[in-house]
C-alpha positions as CSV (number, residue, x, y, z in Angstrom):
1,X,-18.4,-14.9,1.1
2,X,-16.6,-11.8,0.9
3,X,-12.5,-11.8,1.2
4,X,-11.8,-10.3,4.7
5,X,-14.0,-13.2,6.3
6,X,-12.5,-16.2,4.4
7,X,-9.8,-16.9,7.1
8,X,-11.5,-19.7,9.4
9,X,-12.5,-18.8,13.1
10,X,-9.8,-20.7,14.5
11,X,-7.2,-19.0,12.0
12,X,-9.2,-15.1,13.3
13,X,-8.8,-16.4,17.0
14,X,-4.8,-17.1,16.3
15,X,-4.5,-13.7,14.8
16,X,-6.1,-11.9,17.5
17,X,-3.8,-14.1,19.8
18,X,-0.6,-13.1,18.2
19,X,-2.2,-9.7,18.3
20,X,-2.1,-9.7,22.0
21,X,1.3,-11.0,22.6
22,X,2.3,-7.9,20.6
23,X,0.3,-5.3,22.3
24,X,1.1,-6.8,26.1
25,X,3.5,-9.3,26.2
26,X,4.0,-11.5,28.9
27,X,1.7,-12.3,32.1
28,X,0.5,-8.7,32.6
29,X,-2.6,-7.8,34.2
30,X,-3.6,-6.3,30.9
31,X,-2.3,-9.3,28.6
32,X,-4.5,-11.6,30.6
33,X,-7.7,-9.6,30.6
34,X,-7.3,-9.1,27.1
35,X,-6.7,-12.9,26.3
36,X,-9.6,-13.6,28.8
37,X,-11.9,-11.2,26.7
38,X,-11.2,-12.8,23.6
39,X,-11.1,-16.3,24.6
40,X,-14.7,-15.3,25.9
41,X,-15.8,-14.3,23.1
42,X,-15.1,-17.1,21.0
43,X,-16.1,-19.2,23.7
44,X,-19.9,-17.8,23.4
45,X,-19.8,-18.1,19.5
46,X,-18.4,-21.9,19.3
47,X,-21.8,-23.2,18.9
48,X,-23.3,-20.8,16.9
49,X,-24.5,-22.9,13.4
50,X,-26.4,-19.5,11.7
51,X,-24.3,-19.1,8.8
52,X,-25.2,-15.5,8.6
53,X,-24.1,-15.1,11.9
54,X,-20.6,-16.3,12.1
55,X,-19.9,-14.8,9.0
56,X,-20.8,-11.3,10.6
57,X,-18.9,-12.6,14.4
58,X,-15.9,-13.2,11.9
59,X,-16.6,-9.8,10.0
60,X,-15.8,-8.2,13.9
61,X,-13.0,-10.1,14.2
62,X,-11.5,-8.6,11.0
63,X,-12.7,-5.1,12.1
64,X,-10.8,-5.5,15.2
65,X,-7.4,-6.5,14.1
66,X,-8.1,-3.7,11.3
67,X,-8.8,-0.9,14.3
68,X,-5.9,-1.5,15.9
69,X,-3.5,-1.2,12.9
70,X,-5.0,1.8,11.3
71,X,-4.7,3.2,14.9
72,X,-0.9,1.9,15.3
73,X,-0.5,3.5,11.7
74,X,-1.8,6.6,13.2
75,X,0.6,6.6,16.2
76,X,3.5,6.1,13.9
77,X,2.5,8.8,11.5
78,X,2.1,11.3,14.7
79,X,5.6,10.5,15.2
80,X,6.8,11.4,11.9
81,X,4.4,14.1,11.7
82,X,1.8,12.9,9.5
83,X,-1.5,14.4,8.4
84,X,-3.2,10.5,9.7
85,X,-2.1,11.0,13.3
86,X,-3.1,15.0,13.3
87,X,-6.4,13.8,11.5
88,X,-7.1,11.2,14.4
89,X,-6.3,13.6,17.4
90,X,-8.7,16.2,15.6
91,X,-11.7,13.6,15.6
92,X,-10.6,12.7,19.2
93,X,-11.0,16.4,20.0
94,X,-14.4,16.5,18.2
95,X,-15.7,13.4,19.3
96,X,-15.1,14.6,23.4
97,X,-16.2,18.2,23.1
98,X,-19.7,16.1,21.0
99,X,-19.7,13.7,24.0
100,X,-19.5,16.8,27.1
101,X,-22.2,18.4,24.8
102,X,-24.6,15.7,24.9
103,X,-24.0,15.4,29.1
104,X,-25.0,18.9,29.7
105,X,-27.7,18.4,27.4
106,X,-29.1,15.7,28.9
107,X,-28.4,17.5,32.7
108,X,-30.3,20.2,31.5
109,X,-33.3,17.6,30.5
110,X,-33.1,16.0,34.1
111,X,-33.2,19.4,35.6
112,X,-36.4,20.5,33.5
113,X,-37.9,17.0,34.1
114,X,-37.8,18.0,38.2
């Protein structure tokens, strides 16, 4: 079992709780569809018995929680002027001009297909 995953679900569903409080606090429409989403998603895993399975549902969990701080960490370091924050708006940047590429690409298909 590797180290990330060792928490139980119930400790990864707590975390991601807490999580939530922090990002929207209180009864907001965002707080509740988040806790909503998550609560789902444990929901549809509590009977799940493939070892191999839960260990890879927990393995998400972790990647989640670790998401949101390396992007936090990014924020901050914008802030301050950090090469992190600079690094993340560049693959932003690259990752929308890849994304209005591959539209027109795929427009130009339709039209060629007619």
């Amino acid at each position: 079992m590797s180290a990330p995953t060792q928490r139980t679900s119930i400790q990864l569903y707590r975390d991601l709780l807490r999580l939530l409080a922090h990002i929207a606090p209180g009864t907001s429409p965002k707080s509740i569809a988040l806790r909503t989403t998550v609560r789902a998603q444990f929901e549809n895993s509590r009977n799940e018995e493939d070892p191999a399975k839960i260990e890879a549902l927990k393995a998400n969990a972790v990647r989640a929680l670790s998401n949101y701080m390396l992007y936090q960490g990014g924020v901050q370091d914008k802030k301050k002027g950090g090469k992190l924050g600079a690094a993340m708006d560049n693959y932003h940047e690259r990752s929308v001009q890849g994304m209005q590429r591959n539209g027109k690409d795929s427009d130009d298909k339709k039209g060629a297909a007619r």
